[in-house]
PDB file of N, CA, C and O in Angstrom:
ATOM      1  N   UNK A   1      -3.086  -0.697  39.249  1.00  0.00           N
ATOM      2  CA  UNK A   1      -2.783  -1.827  38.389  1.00  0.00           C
ATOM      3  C   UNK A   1      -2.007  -1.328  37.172  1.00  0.00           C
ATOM      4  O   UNK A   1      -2.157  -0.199  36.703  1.00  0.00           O
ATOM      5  N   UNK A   2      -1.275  -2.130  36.754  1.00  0.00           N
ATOM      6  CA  UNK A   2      -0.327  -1.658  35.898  1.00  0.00           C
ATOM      7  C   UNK A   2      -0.791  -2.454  34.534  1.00  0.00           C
ATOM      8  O   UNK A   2      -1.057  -3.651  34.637  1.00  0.00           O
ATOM      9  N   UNK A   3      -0.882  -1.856  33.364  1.00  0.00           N
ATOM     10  CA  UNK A   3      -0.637  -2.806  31.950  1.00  0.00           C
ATOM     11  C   UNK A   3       0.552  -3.476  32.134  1.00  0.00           C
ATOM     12  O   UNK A   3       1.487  -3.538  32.932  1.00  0.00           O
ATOM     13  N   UNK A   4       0.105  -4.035  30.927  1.00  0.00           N
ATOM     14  CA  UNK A   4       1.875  -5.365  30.004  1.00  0.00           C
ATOM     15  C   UNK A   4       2.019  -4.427  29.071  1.00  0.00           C
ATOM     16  O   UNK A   4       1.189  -3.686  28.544  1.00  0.00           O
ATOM     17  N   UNK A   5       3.283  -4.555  28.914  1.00  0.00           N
ATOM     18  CA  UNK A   5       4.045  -3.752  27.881  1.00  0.00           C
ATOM     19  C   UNK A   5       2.952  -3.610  26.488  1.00  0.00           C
ATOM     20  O   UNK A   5       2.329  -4.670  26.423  1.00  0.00           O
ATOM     21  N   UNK A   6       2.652  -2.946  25.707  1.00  0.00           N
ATOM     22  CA  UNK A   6       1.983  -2.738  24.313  1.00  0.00           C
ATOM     23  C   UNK A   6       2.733  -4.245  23.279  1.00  0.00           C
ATOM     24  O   UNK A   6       3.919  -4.474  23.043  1.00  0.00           O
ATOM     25  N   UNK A   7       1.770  -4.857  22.952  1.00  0.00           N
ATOM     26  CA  UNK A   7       2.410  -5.911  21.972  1.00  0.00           C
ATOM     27  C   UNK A   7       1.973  -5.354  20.574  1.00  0.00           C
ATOM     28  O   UNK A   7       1.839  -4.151  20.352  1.00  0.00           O
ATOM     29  N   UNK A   8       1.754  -6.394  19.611  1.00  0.00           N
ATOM     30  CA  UNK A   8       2.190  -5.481  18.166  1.00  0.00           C
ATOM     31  C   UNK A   8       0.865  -5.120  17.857  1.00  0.00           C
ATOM     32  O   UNK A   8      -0.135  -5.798  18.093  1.00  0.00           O
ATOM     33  N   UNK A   9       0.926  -3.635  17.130  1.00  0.00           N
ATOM     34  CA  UNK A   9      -0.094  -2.974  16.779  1.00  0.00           C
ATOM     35  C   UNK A   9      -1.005  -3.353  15.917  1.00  0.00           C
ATOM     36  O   UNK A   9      -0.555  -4.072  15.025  1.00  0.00           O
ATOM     37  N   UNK A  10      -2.524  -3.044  15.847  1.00  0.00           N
ATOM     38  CA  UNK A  10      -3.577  -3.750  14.414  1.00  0.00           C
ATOM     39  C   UNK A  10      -3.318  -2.295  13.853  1.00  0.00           C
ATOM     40  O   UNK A  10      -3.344  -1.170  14.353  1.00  0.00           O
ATOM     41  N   UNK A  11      -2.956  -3.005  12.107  1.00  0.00           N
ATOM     42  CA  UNK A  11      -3.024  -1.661  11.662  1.00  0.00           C
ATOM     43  C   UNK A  11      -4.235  -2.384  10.251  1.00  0.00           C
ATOM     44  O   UNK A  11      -4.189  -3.584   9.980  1.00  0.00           O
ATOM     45  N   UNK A  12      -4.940  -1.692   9.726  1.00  0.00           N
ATOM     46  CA  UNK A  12      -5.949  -1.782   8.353  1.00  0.00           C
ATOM     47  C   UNK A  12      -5.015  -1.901   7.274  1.00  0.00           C
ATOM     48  O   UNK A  12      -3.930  -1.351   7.465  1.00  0.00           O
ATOM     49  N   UNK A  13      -5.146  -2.354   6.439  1.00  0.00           N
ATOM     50  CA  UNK A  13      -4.488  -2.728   5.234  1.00  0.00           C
ATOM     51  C   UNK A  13      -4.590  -1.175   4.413  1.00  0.00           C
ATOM     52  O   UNK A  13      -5.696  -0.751   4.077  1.00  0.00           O
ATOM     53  N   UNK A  14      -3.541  -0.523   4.183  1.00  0.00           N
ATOM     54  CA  UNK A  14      -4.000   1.010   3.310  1.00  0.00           C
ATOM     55  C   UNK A  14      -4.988   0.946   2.096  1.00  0.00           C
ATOM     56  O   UNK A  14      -5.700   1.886   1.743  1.00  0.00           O
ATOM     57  N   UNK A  15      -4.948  -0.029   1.628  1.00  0.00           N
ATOM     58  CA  UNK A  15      -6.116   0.284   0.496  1.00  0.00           C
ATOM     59  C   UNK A  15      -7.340   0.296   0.818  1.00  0.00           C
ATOM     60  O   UNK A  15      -7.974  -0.566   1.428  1.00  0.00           O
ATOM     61  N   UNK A  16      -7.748   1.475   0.324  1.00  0.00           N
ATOM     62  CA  UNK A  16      -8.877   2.017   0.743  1.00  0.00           C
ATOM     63  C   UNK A  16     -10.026   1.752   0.033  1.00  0.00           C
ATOM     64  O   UNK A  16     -11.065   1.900   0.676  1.00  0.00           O
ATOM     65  N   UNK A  17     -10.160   1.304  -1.428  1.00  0.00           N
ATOM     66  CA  UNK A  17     -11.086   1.388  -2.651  1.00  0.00           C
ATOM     67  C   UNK A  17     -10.525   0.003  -3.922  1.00  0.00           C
ATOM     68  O   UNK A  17      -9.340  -0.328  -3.958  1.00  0.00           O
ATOM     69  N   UNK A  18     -11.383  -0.531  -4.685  1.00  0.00           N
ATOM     70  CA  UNK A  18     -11.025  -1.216  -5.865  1.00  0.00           C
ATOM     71  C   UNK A  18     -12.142  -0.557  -6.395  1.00  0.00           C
ATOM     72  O   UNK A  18     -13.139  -0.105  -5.832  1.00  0.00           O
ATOM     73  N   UNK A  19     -11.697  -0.587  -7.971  1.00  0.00           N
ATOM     74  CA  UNK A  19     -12.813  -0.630  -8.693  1.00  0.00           C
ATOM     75  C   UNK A  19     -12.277  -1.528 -10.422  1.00  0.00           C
ATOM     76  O   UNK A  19     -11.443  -2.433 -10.445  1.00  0.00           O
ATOM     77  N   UNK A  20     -12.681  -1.221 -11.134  1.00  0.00           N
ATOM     78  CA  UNK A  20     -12.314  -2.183 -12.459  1.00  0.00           C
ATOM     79  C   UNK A  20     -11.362  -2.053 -12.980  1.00  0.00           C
ATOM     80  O   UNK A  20     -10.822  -2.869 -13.726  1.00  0.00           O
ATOM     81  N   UNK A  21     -10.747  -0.336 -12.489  1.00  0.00           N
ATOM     82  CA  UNK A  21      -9.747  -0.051 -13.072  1.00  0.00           C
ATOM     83  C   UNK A  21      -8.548   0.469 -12.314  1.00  0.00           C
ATOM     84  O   UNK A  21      -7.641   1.204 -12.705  1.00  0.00           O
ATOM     85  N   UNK A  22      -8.811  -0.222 -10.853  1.00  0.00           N
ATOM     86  CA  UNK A  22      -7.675  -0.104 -10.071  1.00  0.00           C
ATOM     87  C   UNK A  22      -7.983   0.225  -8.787  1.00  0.00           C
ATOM     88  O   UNK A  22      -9.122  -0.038  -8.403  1.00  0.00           O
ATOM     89  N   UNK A  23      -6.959   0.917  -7.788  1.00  0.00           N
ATOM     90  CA  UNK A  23      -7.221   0.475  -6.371  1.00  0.00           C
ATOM     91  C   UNK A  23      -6.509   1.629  -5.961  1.00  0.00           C
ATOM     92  O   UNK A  23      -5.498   2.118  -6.465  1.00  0.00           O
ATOM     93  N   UNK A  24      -7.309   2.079  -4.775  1.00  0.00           N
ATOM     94  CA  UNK A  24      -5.968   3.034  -4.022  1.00  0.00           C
ATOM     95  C   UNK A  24      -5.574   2.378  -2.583  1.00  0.00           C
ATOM     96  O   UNK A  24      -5.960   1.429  -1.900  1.00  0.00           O
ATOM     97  N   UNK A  25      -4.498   3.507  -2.489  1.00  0.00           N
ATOM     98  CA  UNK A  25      -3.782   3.335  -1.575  1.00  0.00           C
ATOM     99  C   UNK A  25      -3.812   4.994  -0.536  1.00  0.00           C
ATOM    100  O   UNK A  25      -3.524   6.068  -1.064  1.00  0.00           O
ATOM    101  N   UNK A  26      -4.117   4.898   0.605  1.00  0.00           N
ATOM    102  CA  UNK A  26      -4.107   5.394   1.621  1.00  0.00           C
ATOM    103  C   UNK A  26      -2.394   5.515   2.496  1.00  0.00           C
ATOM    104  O   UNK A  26      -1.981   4.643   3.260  1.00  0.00           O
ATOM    105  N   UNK A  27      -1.711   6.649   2.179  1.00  0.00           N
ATOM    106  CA  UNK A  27      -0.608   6.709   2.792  1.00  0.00           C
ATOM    107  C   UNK A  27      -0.578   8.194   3.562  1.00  0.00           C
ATOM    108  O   UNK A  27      -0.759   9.105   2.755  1.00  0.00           O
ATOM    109  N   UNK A  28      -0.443   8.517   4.551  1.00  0.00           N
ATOM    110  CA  UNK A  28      -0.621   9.101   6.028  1.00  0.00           C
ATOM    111  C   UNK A  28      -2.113   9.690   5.003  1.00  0.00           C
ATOM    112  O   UNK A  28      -3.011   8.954   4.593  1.00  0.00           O
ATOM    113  N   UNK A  29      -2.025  10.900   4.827  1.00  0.00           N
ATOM    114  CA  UNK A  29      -3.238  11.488   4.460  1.00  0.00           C
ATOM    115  C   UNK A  29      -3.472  11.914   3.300  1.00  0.00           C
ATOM    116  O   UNK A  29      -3.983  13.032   3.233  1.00  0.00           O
ATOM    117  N   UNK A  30      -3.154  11.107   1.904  1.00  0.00           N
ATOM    118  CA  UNK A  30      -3.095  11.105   0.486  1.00  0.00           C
ATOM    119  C   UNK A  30      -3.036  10.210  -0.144  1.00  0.00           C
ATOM    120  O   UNK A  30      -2.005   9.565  -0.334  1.00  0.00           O
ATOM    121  N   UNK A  31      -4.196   9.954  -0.639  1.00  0.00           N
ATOM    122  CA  UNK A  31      -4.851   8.691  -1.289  1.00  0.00           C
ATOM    123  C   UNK A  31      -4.185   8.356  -2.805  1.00  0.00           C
ATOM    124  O   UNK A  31      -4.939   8.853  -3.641  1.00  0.00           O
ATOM    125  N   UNK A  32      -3.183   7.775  -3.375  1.00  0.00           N
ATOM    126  CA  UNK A  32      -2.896   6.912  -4.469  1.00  0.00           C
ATOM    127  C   UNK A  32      -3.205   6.395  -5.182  1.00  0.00           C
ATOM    128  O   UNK A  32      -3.169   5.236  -4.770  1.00  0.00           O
ATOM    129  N   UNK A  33      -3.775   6.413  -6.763  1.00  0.00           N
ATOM    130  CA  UNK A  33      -4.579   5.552  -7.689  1.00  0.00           C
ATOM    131  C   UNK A  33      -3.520   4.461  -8.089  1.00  0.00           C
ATOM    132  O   UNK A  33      -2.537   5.104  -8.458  1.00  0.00           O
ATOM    133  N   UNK A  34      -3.287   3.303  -8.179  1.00  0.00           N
ATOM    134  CA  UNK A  34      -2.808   2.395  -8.540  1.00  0.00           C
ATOM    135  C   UNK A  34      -3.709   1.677  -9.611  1.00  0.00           C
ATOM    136  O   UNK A  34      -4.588   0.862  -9.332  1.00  0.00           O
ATOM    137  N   UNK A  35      -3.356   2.109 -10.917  1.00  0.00           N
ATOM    138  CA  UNK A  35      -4.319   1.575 -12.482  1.00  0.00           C
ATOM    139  C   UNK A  35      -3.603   0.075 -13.121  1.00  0.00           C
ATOM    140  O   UNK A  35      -2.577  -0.177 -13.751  1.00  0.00           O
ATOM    141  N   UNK A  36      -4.512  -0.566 -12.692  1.00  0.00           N
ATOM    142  CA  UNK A  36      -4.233  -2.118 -13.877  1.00  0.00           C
ATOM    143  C   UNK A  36      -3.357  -1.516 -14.853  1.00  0.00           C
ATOM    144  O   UNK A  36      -2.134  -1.657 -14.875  1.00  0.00           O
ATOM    145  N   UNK A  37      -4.287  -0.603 -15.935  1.00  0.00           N
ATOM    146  CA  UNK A  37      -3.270  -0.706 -16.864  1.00  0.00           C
ATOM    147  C   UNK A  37      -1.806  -0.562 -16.400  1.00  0.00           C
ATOM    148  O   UNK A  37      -1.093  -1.431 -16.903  1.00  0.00           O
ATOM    149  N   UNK A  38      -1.151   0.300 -15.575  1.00  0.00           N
ATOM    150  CA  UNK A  38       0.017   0.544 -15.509  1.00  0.00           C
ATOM    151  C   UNK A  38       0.989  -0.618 -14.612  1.00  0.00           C
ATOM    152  O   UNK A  38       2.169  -0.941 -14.749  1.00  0.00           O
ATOM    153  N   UNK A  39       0.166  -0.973 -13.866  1.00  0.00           N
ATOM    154  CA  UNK A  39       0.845  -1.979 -12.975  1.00  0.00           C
ATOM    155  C   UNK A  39      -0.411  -3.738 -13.196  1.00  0.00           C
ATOM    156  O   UNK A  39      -1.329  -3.971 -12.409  1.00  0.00           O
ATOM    157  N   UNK A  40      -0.112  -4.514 -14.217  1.00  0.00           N
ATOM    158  CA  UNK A  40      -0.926  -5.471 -14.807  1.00  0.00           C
ATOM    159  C   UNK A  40      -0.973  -6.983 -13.799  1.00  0.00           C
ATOM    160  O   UNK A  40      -1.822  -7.871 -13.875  1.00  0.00           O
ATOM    161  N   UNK A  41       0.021  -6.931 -13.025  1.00  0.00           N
ATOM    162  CA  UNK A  41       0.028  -7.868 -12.107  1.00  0.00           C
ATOM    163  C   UNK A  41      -1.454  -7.768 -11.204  1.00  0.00           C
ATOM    164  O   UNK A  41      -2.200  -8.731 -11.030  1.00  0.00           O
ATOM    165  N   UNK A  42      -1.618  -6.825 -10.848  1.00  0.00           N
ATOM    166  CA  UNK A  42      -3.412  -6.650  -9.879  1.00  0.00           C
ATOM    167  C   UNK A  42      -4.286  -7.017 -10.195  1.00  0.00           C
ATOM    168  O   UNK A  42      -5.252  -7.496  -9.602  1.00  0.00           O
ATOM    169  N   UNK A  43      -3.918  -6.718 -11.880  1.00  0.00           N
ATOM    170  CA  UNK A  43      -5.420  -6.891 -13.181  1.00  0.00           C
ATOM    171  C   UNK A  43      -6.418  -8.696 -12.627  1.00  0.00           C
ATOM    172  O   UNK A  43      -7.615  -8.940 -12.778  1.00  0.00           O
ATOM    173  N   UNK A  44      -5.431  -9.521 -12.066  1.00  0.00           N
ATOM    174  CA  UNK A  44      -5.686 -11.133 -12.239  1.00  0.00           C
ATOM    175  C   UNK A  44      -6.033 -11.511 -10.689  1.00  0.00           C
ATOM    176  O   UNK A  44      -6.458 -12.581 -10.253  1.00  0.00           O
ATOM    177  N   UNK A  45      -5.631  -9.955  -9.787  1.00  0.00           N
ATOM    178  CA  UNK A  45      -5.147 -10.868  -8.633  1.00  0.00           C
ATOM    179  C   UNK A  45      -6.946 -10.668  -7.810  1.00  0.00           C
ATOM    180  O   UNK A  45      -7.920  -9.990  -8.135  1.00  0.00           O
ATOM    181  N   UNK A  46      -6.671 -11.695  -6.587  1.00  0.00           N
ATOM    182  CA  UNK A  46      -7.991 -11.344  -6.001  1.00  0.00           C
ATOM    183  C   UNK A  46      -8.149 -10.660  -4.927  1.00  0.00           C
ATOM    184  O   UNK A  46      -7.093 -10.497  -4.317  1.00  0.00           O
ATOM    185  N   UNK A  47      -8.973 -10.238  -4.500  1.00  0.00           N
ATOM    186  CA  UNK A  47      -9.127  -8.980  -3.432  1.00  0.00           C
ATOM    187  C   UNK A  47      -8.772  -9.509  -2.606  1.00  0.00           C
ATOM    188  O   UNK A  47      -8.138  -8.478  -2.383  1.00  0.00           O
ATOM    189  N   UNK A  48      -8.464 -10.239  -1.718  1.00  0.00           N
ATOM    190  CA  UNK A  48      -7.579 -10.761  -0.415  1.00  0.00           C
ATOM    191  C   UNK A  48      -5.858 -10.687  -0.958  1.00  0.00           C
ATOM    192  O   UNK A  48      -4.902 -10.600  -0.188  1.00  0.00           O
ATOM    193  N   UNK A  49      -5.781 -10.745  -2.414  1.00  0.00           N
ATOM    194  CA  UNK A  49      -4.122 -10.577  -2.790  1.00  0.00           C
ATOM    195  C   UNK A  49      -3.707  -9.182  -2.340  1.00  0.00           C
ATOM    196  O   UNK A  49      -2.759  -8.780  -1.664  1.00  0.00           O
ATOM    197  N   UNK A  50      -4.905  -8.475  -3.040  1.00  0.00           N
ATOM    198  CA  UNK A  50      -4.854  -7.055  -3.238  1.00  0.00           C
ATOM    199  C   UNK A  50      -4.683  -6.425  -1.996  1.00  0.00           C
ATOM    200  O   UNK A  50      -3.758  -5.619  -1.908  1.00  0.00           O
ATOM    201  N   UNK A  51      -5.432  -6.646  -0.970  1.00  0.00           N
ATOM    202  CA  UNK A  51      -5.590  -6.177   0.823  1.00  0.00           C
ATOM    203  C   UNK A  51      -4.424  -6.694   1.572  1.00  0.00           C
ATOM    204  O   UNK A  51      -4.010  -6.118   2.578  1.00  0.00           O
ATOM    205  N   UNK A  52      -3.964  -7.616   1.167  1.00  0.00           N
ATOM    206  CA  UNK A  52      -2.457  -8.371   1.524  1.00  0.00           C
ATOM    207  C   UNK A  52      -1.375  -7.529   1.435  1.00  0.00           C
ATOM    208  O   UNK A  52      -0.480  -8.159   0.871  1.00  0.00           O
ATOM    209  N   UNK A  53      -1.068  -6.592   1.668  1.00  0.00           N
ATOM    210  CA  UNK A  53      -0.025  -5.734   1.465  1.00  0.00           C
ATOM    211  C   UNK A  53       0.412  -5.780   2.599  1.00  0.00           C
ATOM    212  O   UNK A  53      -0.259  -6.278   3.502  1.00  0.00           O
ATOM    213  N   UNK A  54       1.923  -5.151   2.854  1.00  0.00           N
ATOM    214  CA  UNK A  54       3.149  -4.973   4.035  1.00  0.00           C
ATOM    215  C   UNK A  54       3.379  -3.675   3.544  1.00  0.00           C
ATOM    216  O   UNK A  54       3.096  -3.200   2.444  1.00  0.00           O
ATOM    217  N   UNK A  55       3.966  -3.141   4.577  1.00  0.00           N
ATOM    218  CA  UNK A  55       5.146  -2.221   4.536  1.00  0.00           C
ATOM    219  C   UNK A  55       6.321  -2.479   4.832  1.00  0.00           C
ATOM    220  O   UNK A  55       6.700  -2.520   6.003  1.00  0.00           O
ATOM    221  N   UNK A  56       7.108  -2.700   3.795  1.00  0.00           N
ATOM    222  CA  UNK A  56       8.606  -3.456   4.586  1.00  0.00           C
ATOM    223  C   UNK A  56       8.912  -2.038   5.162  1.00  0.00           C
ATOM    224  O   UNK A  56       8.880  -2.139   6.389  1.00  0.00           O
ATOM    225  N   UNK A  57       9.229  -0.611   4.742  1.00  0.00           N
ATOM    226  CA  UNK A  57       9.876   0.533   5.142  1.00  0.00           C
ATOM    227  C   UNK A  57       9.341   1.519   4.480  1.00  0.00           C
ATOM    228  O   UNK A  57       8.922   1.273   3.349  1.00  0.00           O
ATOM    229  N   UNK A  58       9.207   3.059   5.091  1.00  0.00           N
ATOM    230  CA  UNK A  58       8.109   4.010   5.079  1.00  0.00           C
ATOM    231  C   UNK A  58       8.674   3.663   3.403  1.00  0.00           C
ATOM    232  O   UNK A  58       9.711   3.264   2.872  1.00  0.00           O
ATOM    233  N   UNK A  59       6.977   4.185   2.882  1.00  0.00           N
ATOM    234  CA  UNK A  59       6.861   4.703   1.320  1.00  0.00           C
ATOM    235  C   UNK A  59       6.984   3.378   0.450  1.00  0.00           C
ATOM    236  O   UNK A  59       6.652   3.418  -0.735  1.00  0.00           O
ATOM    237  N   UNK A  60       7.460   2.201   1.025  1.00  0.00           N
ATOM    238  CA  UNK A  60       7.531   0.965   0.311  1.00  0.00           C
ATOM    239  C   UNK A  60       6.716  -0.090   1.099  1.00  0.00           C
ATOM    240  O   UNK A  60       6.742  -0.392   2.292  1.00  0.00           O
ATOM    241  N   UNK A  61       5.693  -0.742  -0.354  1.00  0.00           N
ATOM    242  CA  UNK A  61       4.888  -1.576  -0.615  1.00  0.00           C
ATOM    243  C   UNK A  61       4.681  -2.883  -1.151  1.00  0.00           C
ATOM    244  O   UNK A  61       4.536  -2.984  -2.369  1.00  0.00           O
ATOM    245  N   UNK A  62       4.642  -4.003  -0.353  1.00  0.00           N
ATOM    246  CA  UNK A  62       5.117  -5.506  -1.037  1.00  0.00           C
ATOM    247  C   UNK A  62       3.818  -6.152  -0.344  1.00  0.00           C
ATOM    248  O   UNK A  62       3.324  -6.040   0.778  1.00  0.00           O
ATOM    249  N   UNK A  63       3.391  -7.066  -1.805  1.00  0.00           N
ATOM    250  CA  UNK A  63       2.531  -7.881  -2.019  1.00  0.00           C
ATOM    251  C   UNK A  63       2.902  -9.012  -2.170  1.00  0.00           C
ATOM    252  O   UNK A  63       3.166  -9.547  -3.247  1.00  0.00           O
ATOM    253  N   UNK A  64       2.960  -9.496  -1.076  1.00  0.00           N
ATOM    254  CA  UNK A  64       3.895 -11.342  -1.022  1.00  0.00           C
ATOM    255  C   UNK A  64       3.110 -12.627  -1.673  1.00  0.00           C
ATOM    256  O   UNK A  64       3.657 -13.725  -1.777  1.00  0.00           O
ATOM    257  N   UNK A  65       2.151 -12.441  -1.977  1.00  0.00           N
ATOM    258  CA  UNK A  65       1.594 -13.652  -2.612  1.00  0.00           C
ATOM    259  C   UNK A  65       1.445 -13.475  -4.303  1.00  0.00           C
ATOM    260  O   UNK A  65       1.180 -14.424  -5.042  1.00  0.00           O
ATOM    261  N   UNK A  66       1.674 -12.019  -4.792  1.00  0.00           N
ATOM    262  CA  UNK A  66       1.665 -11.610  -6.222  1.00  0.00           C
ATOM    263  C   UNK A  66       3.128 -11.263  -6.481  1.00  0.00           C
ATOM    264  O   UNK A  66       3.468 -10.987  -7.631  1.00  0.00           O
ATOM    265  N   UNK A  67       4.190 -11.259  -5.287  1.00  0.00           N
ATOM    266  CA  UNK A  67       5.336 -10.771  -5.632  1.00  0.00           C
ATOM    267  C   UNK A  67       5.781  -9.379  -6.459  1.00  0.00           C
ATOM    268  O   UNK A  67       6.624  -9.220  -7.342  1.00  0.00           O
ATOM    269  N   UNK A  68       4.900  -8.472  -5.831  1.00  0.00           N
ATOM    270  CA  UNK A  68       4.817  -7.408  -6.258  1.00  0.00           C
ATOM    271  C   UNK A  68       5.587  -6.296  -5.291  1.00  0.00           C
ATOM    272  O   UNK A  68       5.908  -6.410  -4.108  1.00  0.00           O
ATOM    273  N   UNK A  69       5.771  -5.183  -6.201  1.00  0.00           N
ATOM    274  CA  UNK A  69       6.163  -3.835  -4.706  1.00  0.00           C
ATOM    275  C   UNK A  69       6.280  -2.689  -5.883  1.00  0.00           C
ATOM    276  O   UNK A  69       6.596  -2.673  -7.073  1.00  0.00           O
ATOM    277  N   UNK A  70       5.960  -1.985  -5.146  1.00  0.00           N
ATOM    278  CA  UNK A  70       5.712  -0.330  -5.234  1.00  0.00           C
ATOM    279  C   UNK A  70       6.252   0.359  -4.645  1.00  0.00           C
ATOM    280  O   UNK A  70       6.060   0.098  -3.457  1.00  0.00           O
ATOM    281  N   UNK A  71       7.102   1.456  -4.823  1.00  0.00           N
ATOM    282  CA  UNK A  71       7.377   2.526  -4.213  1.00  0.00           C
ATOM    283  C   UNK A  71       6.889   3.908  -3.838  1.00  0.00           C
ATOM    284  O   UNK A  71       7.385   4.592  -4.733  1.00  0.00           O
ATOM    285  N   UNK A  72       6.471   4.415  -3.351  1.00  0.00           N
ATOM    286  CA  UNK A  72       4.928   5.542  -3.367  1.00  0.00           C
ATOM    287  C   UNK A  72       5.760   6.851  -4.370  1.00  0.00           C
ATOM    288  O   UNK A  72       4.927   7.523  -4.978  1.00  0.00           O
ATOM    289  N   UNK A  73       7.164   7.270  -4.607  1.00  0.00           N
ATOM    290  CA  UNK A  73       7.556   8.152  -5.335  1.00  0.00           C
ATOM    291  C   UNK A  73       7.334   7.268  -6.526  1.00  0.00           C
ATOM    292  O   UNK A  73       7.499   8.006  -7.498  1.00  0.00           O
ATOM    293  N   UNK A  74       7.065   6.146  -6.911  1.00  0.00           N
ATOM    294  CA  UNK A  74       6.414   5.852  -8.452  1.00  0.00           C
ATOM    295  C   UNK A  74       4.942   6.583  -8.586  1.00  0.00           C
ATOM    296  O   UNK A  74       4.407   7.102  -9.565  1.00  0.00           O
ATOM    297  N   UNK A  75       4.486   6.421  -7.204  1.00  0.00           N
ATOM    298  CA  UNK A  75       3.063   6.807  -7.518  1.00  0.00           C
ATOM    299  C   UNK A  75       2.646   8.391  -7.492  1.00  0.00           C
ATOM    300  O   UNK A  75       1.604   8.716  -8.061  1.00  0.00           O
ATOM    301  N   UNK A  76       3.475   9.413  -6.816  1.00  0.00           N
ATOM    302  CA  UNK A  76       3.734  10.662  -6.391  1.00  0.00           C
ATOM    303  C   UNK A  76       4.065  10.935  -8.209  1.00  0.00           C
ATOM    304  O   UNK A  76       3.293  11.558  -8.937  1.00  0.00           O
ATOM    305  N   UNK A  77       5.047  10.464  -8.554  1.00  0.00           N
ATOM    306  CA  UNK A  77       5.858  11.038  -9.893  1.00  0.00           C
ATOM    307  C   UNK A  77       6.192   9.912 -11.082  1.00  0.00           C
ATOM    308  O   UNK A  77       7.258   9.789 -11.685  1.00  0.00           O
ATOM    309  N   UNK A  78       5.009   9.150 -11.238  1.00  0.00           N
ATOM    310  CA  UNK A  78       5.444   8.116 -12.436  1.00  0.00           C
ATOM    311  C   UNK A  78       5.955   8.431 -13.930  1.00  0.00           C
ATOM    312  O   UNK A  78       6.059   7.565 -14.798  1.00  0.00           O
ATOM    313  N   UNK A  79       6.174   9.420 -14.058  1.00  0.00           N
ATOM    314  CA  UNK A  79       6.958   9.607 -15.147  1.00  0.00           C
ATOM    315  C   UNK A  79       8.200   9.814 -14.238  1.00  0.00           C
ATOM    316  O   UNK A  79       8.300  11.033 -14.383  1.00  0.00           O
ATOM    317  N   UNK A  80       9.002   9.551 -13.578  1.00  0.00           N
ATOM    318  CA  UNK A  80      10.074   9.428 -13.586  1.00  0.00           C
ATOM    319  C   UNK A  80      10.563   7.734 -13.086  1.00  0.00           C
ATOM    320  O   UNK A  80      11.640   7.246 -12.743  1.00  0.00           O
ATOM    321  N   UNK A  81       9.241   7.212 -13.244  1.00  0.00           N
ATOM    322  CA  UNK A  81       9.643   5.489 -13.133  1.00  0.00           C
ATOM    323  C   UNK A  81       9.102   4.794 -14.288  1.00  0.00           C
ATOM    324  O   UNK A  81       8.123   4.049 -14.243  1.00  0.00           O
ATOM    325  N   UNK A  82       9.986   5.153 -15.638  1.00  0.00           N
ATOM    326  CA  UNK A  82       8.644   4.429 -16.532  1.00  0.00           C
ATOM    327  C   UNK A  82       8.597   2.983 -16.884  1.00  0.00           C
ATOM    328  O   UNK A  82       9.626   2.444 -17.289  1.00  0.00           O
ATOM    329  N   UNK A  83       7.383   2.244 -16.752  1.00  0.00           N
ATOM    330  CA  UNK A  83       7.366   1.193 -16.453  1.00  0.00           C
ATOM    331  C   UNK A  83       7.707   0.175 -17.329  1.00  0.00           C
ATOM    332  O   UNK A  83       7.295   0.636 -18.393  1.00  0.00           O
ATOM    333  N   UNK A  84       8.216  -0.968 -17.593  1.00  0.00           N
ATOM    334  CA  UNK A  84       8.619  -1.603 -18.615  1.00  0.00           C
ATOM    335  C   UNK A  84       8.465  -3.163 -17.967  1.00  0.00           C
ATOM    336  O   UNK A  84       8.987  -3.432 -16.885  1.00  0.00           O
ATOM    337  N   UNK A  85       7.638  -4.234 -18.797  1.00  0.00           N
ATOM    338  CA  UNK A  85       7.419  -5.309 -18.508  1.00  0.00           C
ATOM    339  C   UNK A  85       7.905  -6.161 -19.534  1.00  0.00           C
ATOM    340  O   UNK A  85       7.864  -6.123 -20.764  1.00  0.00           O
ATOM    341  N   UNK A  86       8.503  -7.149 -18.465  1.00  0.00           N
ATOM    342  CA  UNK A  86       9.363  -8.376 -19.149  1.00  0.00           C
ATOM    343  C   UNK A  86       8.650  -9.438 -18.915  1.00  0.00           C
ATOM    344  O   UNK A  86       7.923  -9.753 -17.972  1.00  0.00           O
ATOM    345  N   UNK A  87       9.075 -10.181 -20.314  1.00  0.00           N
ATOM    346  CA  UNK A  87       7.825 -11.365 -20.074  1.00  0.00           C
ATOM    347  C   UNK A  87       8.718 -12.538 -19.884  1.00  0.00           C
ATOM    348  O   UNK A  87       8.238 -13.652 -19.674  1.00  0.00           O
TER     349      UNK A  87
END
């Protein structure tokens, strides 16, 4: 007997942890602190916003209902992305 072709894969949402002061992220095998303070959009959002993540393309991170995204070299080297919020 033969399978059907593989249809689309279950993958877990990478975040692995919240706590009061932020959330990680799980990317192949190196876990990411993502801190409210630095990124303030999360600070409001709710844990189904937060677990809601995509990967549009490796290393990039979009949160479609907070309209958010991350790039994991912000999170690898954030002093070379420094952050600046417009109101």
């Amino acid at each position: 007997m033969r399978s059907e072709a593989p249809g689309t894969g279950i993958s877990s949402s990478p975040v692995t942890n919240i706590d009061p002061q932020g959330f990680w992220l799980l990317v192949d095998d190196t876990e990411y602190f993502v801190p409210f303070s630095d990124y303030p959009v999360f600070a409001s959002a709710t844990l189904d916003q937060i677990f809601e993540v995509e990967m549009p393309a490796p290393g990039q991170f979009h949160w479609p209902s907070l309209d958010a995204d991350i790039e994991i070299g912000a999170l690898e080297s954030p002093e070379l992305f420094p952050l600046k919020w417009n109101d």
